[in-house]
C-alpha positions as CSV (number, residue, x, y, z in Angstrom):
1,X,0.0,0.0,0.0
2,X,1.7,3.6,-0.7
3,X,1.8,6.3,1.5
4,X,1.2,9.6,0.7
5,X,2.7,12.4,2.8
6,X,0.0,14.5,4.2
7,X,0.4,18.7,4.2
8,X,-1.3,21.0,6.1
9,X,-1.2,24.3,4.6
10,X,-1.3,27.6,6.7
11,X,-4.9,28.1,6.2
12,X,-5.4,24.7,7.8
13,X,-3.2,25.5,10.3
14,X,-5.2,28.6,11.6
15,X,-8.2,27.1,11.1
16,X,-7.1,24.3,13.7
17,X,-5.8,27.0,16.2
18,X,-9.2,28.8,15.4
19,X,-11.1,26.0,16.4
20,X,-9.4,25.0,19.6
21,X,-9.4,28.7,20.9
22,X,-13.3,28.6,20.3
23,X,-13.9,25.2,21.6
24,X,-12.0,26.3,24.9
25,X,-13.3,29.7,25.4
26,X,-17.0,27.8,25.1
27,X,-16.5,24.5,26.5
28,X,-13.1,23.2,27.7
29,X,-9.3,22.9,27.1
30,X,-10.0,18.8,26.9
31,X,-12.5,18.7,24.7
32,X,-11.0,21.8,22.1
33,X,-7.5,19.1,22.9
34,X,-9.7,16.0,21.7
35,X,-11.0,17.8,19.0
36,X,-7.8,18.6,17.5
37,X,-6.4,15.2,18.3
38,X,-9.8,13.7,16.2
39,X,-8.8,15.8,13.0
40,X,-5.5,15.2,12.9
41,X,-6.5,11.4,12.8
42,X,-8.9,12.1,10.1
43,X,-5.7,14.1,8.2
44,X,-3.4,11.7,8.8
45,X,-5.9,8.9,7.5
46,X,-5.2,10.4,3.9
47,X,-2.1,9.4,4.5
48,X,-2.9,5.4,2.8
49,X,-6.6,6.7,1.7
50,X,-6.4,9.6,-0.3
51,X,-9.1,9.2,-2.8
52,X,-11.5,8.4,0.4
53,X,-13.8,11.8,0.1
54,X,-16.0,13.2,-1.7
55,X,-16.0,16.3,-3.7
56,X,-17.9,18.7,-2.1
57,X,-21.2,19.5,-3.7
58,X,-21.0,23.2,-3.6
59,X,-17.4,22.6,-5.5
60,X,-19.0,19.8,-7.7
61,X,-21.9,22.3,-8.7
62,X,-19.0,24.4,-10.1
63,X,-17.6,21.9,-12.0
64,X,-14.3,21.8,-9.6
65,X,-13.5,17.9,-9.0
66,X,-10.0,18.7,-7.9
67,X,-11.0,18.9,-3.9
68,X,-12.1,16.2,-1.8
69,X,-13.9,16.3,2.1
70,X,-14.1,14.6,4.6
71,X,-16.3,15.1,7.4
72,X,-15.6,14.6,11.0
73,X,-19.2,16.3,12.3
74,X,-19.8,19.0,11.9
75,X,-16.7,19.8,10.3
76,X,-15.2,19.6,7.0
77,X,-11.8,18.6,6.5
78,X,-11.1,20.1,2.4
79,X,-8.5,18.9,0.6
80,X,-6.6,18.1,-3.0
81,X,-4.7,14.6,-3.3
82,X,-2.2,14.7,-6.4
83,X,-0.2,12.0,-7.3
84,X,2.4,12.1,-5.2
85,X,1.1,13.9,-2.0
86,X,-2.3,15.3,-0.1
87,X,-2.9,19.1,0.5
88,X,-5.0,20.1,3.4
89,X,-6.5,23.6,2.5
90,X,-8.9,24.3,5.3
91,X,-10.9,23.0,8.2
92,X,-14.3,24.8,8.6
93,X,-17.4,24.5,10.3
94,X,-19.9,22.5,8.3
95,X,-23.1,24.5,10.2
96,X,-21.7,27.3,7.9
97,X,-22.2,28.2,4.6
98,X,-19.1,26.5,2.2
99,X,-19.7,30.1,0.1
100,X,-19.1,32.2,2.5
101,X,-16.7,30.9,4.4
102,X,-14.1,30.5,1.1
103,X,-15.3,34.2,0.4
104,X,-13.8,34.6,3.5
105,X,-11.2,33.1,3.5
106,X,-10.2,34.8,0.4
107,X,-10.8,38.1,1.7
108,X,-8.5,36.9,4.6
């Protein structure tokens, strides 16, 4: 079985230190620290699965097949496997609009 090495790129990387600042300033340091811990296993399963997603239907409506999810509720892991290697673009909340948050995200 290959093994593709698994990137997360800066925008993923603040998402995740978005997420557990939220998560602890509204719950708890444990749970926003088991959260993370749960979507880096999901990212790290690309590792030997990289075609395991789906390509999200607000990208598929577009025509763009390039990006994959997968979901860890009620987030949304988004990503782009290539030959050689898997890109993680961006972690986002799946209660919120896919549109807007990339608008967003852009605008960032």
């Amino acid at each position: 079985m290959s093994s593709y090495p698994v990137y997360l790129l800066p925008g993923a990387q603040q998402d995740l230190l978005e997420l557990h600042k939220y998560v602890t300033m509204h719950d708890s340091l444990r749970k926003a620290d088991g959260l993370i811990e749960n979507l880096y296993k999901v990212c790290l399963r690309l590792t030997t699965m990289p075609d395991s997603g789906r390509v999200p239907p607000e990208l598929q409506r577009i025509g763009s097949k390039d990006f994959k999810e997968i979901i860890l509720k009620p987030y949304r892991v988004i990503y782009k496997p290539t030959k050689n290697r898997v890109l993680v673009y961006c972690i986002l909340d799946g209660r919120r609009d896919l549109q807007d948050l990339l608008a967003e995200r852009l605008l960032r």
